[in-house]
N, C-alpha and C positions, 0 to 999 in steps of 0.2 A: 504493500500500500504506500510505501514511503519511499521507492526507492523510481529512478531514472528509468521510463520504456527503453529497452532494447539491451539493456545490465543487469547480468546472468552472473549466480556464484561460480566463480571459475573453477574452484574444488571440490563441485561439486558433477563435476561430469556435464555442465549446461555452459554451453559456447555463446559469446555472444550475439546476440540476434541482426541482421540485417538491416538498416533503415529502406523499406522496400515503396516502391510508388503506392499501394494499398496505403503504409499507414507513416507519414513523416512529418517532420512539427509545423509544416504549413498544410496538415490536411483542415478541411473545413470540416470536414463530417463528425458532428456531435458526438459519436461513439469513438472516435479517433481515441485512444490511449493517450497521445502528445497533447492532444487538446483536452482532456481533462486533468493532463498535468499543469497547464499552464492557469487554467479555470482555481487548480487545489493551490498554486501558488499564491493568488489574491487573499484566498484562506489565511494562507501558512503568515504571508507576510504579518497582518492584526495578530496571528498567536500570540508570533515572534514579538512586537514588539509590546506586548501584553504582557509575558514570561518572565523579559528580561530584567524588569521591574520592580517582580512581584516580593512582596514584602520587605520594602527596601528597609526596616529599618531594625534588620537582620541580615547578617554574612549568606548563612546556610545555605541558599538557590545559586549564593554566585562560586558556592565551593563545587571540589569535583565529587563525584559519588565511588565509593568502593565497587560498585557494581555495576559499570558500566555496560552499554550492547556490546558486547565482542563479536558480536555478527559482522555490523555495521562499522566498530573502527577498526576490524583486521584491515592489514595492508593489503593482504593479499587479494584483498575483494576490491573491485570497482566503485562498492558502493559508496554513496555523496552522505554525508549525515546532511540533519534538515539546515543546520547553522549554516554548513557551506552552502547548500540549496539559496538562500536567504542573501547570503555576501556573492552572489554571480553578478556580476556589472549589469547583468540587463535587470534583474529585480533589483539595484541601488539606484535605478533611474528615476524610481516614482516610490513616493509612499501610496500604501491604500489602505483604506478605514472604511468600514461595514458598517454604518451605522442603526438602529434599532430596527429601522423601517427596509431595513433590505439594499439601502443605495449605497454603492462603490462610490468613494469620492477618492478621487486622483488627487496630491500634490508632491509637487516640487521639495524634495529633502531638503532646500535652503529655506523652507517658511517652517520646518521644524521649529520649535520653541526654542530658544537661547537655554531656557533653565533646564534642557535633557544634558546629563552629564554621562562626556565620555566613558568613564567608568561603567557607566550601565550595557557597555558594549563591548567592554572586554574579554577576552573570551581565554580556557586553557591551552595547554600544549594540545598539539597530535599527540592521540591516544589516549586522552581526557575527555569524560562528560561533567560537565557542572549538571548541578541538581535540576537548573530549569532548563535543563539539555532534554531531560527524562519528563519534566511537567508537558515542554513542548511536543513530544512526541505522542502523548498520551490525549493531548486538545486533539492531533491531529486526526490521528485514526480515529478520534469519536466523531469528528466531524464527517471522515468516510465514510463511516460505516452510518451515521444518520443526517443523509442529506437535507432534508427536512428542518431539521434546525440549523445545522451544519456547526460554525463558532459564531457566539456572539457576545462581545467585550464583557467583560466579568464572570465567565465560566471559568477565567482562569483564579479567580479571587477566590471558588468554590472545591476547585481541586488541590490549590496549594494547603489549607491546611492536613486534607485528608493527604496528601503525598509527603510533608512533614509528618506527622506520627508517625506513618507506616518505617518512613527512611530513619527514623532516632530510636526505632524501636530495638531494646537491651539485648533482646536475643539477635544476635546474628542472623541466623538460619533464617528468624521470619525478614529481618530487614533487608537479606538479600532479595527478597521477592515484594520489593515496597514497588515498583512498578506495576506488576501483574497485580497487585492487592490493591492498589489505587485505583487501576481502570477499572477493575470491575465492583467496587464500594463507589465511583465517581457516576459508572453508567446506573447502577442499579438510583443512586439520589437523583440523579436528571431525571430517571423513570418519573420519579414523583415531583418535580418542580419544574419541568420543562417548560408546565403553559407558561412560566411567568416570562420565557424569553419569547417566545412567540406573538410578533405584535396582534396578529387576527384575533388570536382569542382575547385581548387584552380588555375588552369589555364583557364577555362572557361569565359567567357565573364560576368558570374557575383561573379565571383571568385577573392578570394583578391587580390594574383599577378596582375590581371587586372586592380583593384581599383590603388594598389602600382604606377604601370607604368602612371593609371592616374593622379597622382599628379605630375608626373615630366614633362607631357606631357603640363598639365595647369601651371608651374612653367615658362614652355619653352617658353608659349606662353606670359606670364607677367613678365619675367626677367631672358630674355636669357643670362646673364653675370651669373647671380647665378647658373642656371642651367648648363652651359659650364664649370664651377670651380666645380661643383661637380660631374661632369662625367668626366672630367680630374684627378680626385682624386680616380675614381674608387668607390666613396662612394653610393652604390645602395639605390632604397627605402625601400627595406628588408629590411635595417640594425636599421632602425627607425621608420619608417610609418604601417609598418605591426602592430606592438603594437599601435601605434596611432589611425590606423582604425579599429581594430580589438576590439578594449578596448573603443573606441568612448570619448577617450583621457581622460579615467579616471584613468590611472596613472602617466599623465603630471601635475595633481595639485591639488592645495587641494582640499577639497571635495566642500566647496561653492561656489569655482570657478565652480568646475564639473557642477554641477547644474545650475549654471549660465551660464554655454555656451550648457548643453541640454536645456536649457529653449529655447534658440535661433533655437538649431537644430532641435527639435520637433515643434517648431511653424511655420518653413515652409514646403510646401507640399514637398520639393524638395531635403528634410532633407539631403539625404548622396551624393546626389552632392554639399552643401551647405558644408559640413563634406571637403569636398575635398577639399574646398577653404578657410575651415579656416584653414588645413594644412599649404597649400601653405602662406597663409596670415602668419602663425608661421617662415617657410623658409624667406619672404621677410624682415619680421621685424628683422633678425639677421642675413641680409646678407650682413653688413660691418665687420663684425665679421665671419661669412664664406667664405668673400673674403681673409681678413687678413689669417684666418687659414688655418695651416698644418693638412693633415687626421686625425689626431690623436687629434687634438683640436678641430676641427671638430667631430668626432664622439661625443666626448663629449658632446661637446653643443645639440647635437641632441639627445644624449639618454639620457640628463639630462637637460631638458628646460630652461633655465635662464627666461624670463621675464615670472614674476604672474599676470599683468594687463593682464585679459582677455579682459575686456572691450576693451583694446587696440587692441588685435588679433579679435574681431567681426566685429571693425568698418573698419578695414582692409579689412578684408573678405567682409563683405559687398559693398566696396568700387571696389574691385577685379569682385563681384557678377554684380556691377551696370554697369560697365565697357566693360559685355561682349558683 
């Protein structure tokens, strides 16, 4: 799935294949191999530069892994890993970005932001995978294998914690297999949270707008003074909750928090209504602080969380949970 049409494992008795008038990188024909490599590149490019990112305010993604594909970096083999796929001069020509709505936007790597730091593109020796060597790989074949949604910005927000536990985990034996144990704990939670990336269902009954409105619906019903001060304010749950449930709040805090409150929401059956009310539990706990606030210090607090005791925001929730 990852590898170059017409590059065969050479040790493996399979020569490599022909570039023949039927199938070569300027065929037009949709089923062409060449043209849906070039289609999975616009893919690969958003991974890529999604991955390389990911949890910057932590080493571990930009370290190498014990466990690297030895498939893919023997020399012996032709094969390209995806990093060098990504650094070929004709993909450094154009950045591309998929945004919610499905639209490729093209630009120019000189209108890049000033503030991306070289460092976030550094990469190991030959014969080295970094950690989000292994994250990207694992975006990618989910996106082959379910065209349908394929990637969309923040899927990789949802497998980086689950691909840290797996790779820190004390036993050896299991963390050699923190790849295969990612992909398929990563495919089985998309099973259950897909519609939120999916813009069509987005107003649908299990569509995130949906989810959104239900948190202010259960805000309403456990602290109608908070809720009335911020519909008075015009402050919607788009403007905060859509990333909160959509990211399953792993860009509200560090990452062993993260973990710390999936630990809670995957242990009950009832996980993303459970998700709802730890929301809401976030709203009530800083809502002498959203009473005091003006919109504008209000957004604040809301797209930039102040309190890190999650312990605090569970027992809350739970509290909310036992209540109802």
């Amino acid at each position: 799935m990852i590898i170059q049409p017409g590059i065969a494992k050479a040790n493996m008795g399979v020569s490599r294949e022909d570039v023949t008038f039927e199938d070569h990188p300027l065929n037009p024909n949709p089923d062409s191999r060449w043209n849906t490599y070039f289609r999975d590149n616009e893919v690969l490019l958003q991974i890529d530069k999604d991955v390389r990112r990911l949890c910057p305010d932590i080493s571990f993604f930009q370290r190498a892994t014990e466990y690297p594909c030895l498939l893919i970096l023997d020399p012996q083999n032709e094969f390209e890993t995806l990093r060098k796929r990504v650094e070929q001069t004709t993909l450094k020509s154009q950045t591309v970005a998929r945004n919610r709505s499905g639209v490729t936007n093209m630009s120019s790597p000189h209108k890049l932001s000033a503030s991306s730091s070289p460092n976030e593109y550094e990469v190991l020796p030959n014969g080295c995978e970094a950690h989000w060597e292994v994250v990207e790989r694992i975006l990618f074949i989910y996106a082959k294998l379910n065209p349908g949604i394929a990637y969309v910005q923040g899927m990789n927000e949802i497998v980086g914690p689950l691909y840290y536990t797996f790779a820190t985990d004390p036993n050896s034996e299991w963390k050699e297999h923190a790849e295969a144990d990612t992909f398929f704990c990563f495919t089985n939670l998309m099973a259950e949270i897909r519609d939120n990336f999916i813009k069509s269902l987005d107003d649908s009954q299990c569509g995130i707008t949906y989810k959104m409105e239900k948190v202010y619906s259960t805000l309403k019903d456990k602290d109608v003074e908070l809720y009335l001060k911020l519909q008075e304010q015009n402050i919607k749950p788009q403007f905060f909750a859509f990333r909160w449930l959509t990211l399953l709040l792993s860009q509200e805090f560090l990452l062993p928090d993260v973990i710390r409150i999936w630990d809670s929401l995957f242990a009950d059956d009832s996980r993303f209504d459970f998700l709802l009310l730890v929301c809401c539990a976030m709203l009530i706990l800083i809502r002498e602080q959203l009473l005091e606030g003006d919109f504008t210090i209000n957004m604040r607090l809301l797209q930039d969380y102040p309190i890190t005791d999650v312990c605090q925001i569970l027992q809350k929730a739970t509290e909310l949970q036992d209540s109802k």
